[in-house]
C-alpha positions in Angstrom: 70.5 120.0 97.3 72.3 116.8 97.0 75.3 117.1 94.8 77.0 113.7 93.4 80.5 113.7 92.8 81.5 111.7 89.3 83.6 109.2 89.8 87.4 109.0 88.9 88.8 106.0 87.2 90.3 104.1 89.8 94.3 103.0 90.0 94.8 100.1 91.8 97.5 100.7 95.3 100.5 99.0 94.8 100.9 96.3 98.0 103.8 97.6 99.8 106.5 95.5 101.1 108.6 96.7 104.3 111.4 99.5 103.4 114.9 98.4 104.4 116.5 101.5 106.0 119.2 102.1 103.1 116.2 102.8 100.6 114.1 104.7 103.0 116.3 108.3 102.1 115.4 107.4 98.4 111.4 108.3 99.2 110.5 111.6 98.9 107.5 112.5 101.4 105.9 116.0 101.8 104.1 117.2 104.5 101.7 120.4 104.0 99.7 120.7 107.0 99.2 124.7 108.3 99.4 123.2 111.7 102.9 123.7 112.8 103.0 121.4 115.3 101.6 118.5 113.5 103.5 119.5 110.4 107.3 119.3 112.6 106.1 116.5 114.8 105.8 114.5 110.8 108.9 115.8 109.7 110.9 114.7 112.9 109.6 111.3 113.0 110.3 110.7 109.0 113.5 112.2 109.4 114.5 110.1 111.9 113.4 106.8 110.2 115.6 108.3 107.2 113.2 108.9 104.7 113.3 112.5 102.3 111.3 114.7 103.8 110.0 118.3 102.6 107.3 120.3 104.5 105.0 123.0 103.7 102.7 125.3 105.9 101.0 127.2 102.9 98.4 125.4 100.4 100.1 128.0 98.0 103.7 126.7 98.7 102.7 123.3 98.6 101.0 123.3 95.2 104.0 125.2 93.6 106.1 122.5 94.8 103.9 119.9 94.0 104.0 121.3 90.4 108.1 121.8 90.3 108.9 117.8 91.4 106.9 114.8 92.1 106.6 113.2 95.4 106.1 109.5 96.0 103.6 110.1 99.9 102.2 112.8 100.0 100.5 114.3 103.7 97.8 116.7 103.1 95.7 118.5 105.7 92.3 118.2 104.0 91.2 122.0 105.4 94.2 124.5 104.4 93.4 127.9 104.3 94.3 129.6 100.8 94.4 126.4 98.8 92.2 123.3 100.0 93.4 119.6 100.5 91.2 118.6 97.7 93.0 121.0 95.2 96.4 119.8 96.6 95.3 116.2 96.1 94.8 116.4 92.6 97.3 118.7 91.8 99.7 115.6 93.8 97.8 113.1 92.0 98.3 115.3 88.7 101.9 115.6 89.2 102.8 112.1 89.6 99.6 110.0 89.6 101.8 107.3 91.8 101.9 109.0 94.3 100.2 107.7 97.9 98.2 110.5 98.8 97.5 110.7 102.5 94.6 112.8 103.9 95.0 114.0 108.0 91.9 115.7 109.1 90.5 116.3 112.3 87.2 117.9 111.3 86.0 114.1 108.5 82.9 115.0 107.4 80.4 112.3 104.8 81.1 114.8 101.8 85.0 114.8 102.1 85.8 111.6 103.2 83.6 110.6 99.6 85.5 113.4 97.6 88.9 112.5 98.6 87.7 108.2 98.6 87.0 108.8 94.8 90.6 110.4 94.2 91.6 107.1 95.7 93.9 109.3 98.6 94.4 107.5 102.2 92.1 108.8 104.5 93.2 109.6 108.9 91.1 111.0 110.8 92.9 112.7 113.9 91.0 112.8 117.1 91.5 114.1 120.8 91.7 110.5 121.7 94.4 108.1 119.8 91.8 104.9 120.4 89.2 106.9 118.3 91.1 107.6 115.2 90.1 106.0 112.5 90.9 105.7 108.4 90.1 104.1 105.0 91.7 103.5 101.9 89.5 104.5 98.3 90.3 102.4 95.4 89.2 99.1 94.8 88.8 96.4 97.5 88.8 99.3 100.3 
């Protein structure tokens, strides 16, 4: 059984211009991923490039603080345990539909690469090797 996803109305991305290192600590990123490695490694490297960075290693957590403050990136792990990517996407988008919603995955597959394309998020796909990883961009003109 083939099942067709309905489309979203699409928002257009906003072209974004460098950030100057004084506003960088006024961007507020978070990071769910339930890898804690990856999840640190993200936090260290925006941290260090000054931005305001919150991390989560539960879907629950991360939906509850998705819900209590808006973000304006968002990092989601597309296969969380409790709570799913897709549900943090739109619960993200839902929250502050601004936001740049950024999907890491290592396991892409057609049916959630379309799914999270349609919500218009970011897409990464990790691999073992760095020259394979690829991504896309939903909205119009990806």
């Amino acid at each position: 059984m083939i099942r067709t996803l309905a489309p979203l109305p699409a928002r257009r991305m906003p072209s974004l211009p460098p950030v100057d290192s004084a506003s960088r600590s006024s961007i507020r990123i978070l990071v769910v991923d339930d890898e804690r490695t990856l999840r640190e490694s993200c936090n260290s490297v925006l941290q260090a490039e000054g931005y305001n960075v919150v991390v989560c290693g539960r879907g629950n957590e991360a939906r509850d603080t998705l819900r209590r403050r808006p973000f304006d990136i968002t990092l989601v792990d597309w296969f969380m345990g409790e709570v799913p990517g897709s549900e943090l996407l739109h619960t993200a988008l839902g929250t502050n539909p601004g936001t740049i919603v950024i999907i890491m995955t290592g396991n892409p597959s057609v049916a959630s690469s379309l799914e999270a394309l349609q919500a218009e998020a970011v897409l990464r796909y990790a691999a073992a090797d760095p020259g394979r990883a690829r991504g896309a961009r939903g909205g119009r003109g990806a």
